[in-house]
C-alpha positions as CSV (number, residue, x, y, z in Angstrom):
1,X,84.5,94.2,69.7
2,X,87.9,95.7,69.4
3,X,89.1,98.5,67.0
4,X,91.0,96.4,65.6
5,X,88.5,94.3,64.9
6,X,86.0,97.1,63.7
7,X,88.6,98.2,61.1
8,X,89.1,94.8,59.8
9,X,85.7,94.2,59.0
10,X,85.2,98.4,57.3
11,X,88.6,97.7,55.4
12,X,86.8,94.2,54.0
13,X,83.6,96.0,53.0
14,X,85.1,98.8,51.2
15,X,87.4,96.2,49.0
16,X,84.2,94.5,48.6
17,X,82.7,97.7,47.0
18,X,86.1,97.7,44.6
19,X,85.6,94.5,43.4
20,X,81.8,94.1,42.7
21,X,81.1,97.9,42.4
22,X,78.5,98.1,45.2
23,X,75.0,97.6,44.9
24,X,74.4,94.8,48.0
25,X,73.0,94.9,50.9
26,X,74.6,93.2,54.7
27,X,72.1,93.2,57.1
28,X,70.0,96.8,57.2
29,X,73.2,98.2,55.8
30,X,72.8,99.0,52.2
31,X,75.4,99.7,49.6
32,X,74.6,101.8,46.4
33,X,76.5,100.9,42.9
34,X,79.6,103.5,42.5
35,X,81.2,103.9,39.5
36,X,84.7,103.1,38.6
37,X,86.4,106.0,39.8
38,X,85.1,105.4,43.1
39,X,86.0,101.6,42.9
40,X,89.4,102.6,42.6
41,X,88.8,105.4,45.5
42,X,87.3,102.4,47.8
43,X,89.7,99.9,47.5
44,X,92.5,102.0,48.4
45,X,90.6,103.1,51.2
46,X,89.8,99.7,52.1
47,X,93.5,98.5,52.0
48,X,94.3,101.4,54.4
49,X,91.8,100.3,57.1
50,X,93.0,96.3,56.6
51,X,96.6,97.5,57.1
52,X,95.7,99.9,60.2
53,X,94.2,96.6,61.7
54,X,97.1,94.2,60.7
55,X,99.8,97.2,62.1
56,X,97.5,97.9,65.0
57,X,99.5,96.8,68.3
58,X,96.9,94.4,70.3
59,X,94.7,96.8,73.0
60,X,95.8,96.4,76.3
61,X,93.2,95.7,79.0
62,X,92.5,98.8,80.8
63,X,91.5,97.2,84.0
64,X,93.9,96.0,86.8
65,X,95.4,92.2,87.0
66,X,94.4,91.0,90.2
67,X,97.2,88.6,91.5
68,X,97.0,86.5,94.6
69,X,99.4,87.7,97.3
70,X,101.7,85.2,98.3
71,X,101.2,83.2,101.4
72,X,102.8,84.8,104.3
73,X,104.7,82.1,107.2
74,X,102.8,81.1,109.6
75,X,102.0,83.2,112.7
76,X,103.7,85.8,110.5
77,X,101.3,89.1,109.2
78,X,102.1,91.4,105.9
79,X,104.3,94.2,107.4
80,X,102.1,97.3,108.7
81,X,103.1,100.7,107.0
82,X,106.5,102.0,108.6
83,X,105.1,104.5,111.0
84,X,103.3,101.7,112.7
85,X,105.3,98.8,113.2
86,X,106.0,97.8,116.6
87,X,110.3,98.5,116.2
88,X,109.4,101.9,114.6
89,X,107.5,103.3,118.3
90,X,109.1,104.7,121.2
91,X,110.0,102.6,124.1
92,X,107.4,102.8,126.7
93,X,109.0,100.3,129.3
94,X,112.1,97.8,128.7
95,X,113.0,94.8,130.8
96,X,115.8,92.7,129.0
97,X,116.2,90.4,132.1
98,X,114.3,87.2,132.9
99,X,112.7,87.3,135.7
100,X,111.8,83.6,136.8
101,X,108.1,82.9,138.3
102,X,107.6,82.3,142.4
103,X,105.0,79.6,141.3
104,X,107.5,76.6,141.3
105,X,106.4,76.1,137.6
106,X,109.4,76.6,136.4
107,X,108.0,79.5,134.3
108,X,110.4,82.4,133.4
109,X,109.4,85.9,131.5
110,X,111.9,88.1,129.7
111,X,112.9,90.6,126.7
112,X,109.9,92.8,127.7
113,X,109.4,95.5,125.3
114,X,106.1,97.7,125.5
115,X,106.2,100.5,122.8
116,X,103.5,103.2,121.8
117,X,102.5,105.7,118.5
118,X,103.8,108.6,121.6
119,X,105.2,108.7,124.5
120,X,103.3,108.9,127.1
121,X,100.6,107.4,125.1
122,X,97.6,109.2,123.8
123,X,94.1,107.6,123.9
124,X,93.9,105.6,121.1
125,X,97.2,105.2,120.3
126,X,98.3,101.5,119.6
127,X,100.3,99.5,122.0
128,X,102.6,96.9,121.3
129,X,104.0,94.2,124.1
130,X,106.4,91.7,123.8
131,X,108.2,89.2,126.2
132,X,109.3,85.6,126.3
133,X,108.4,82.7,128.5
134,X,110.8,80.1,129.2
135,X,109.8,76.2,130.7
136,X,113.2,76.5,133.3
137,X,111.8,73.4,134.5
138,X,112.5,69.4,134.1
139,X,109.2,68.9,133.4
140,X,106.7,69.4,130.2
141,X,104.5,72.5,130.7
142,X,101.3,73.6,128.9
143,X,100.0,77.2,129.1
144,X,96.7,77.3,128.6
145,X,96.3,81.1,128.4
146,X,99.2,83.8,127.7
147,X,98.0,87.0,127.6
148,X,98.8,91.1,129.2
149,X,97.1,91.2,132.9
150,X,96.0,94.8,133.5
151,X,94.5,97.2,136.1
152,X,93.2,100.7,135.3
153,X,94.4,103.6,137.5
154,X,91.7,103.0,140.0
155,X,93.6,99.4,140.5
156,X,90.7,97.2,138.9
157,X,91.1,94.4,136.8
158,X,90.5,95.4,133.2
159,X,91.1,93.2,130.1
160,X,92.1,94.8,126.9
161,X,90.8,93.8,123.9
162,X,94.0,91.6,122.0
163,X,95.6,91.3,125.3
164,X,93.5,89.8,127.4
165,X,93.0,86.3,128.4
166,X,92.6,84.0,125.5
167,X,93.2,80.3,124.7
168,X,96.5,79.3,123.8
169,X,97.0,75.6,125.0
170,X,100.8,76.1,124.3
171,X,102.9,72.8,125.3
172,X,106.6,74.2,126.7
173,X,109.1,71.2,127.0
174,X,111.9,71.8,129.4
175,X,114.4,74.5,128.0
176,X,111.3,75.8,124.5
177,X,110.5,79.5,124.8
178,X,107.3,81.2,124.0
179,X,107.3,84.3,122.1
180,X,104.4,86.5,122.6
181,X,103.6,89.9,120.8
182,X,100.1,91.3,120.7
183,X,99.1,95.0,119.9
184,X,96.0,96.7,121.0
185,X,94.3,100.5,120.8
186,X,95.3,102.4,124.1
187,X,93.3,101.8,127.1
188,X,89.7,104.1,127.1
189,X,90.6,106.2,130.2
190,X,93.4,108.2,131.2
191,X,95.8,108.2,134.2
192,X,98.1,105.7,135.3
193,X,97.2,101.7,134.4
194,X,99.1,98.6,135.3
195,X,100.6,95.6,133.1
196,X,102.3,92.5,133.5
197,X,102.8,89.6,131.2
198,X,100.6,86.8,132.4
199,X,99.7,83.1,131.8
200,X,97.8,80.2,133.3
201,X,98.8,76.5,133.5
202,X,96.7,74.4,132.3
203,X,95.1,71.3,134.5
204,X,95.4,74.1,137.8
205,X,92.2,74.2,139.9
206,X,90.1,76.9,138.7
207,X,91.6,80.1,140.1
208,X,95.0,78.7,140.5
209,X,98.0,78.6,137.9
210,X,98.1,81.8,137.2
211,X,101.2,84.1,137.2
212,X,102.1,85.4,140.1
213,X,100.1,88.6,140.9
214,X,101.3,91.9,139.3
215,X,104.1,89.9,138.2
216,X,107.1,91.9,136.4
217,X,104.7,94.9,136.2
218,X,104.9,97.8,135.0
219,X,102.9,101.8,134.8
220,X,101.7,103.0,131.1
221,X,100.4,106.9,131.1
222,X,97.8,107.2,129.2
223,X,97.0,110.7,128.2
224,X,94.3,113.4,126.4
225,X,95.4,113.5,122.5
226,X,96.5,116.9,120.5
């Protein structure tokens, strides 16, 4: 019950005492008989509570609308907070040029960006790569996986989580592009590791397809935090 709504009804019951001069009962509440000068008394009292509730602006809920965010585009994310989007972090490696693959797939990689919360990067910082694959080829091609090939400083294979092999099934037709950006937490050791954007085609024997080995590579550092 508001107060609006609880002076209302205490403005009613003192006019009520005005008029009949009290002696009723509501509920448990009893109400003695008053004489006229405190008629008089109540019913002005009563008309000051009924006005208070009719001036009374309405009570504004205290608690917080929720609203429902609006859809964001597909294969689109809400921005991250300025300090960690990928355009805002230094520049670990840079390759604008397209490099095309020794495969005969027709397959060609370019506008690799790799940035990082500091240069060199700091275990777990976030990294960000980017590049582009391009079907250079007269004929439709489907990559079944796209993903960051790496090797730690010991030169073993090592997949980091977010970049690592992972379906993508994604059907190139000659001249379409593919636009790949995935971010992941620094690799767990420190030293020297090795990337290269990667893919498979799909329908290749098991083993076969892939980019070509250490393709377009490139050395992060990864170093001991503050």
């Amino acid at each position: 019950m508001t107060v609006q709504v609880i002076s209302f009804i205490v403005g009613a019951v003192f006019i009520l005492i005005a008029i009949i001069g009290g002696g009723f009962t509501v509920r448990d509440l009893s109400f003695p008989a008053v004489p006229k000068s405190g008629r008089i008394g109540s019913g002005v009292v009563g008309v000051i509570f009924i006005v208070y509730a009719i001036l009374m602006p309405p009570r504004q809920d205290s608690h917080p609308v929720l609203t429902t965010p609006s859809p964001t585009p597909s294969g689109s994310s809400s921005m991250p907070p300025t300090s960690s989007r990928p355009d805002s972090m230094p520049i670990l490696h840079e390759d604008g040029q397209p490099h095309k693959s020794n495969r005969g797939d027709g397959i060609e990689v370019s506008k690799l960006v790799v940035r990082g919360e500091h240069k060199p990067l700091q275990l777990g910082d976030l990294m960000t790569v980017q590049y582009t694959l391009r079907n250079m080829g007269d004929n439709p091609v489907t990559l079944e996986y796209i993903f960051v090939g790496s090797r730690d400083p010991a030169q073993n294979n090592y997949k980091l989580p977010n970049l690592g092999e992972f379906d993508a099934n994604e059907a190139l037709q000659p001249g379409e592009e593919y636009y790949f950006e995935k971010s992941s937490t620094s690799p767990p050791e420190t030293g020297v590791w090795t990337f290269w954007p990667c893919y498979r085609i799909a329908g290749a024997p098991p083993l076969e397809g892939y980019c070509p080995d250490l393709w377009q590579s490139f050395p992060v550092k990864v170093v001991e935090g503050p």
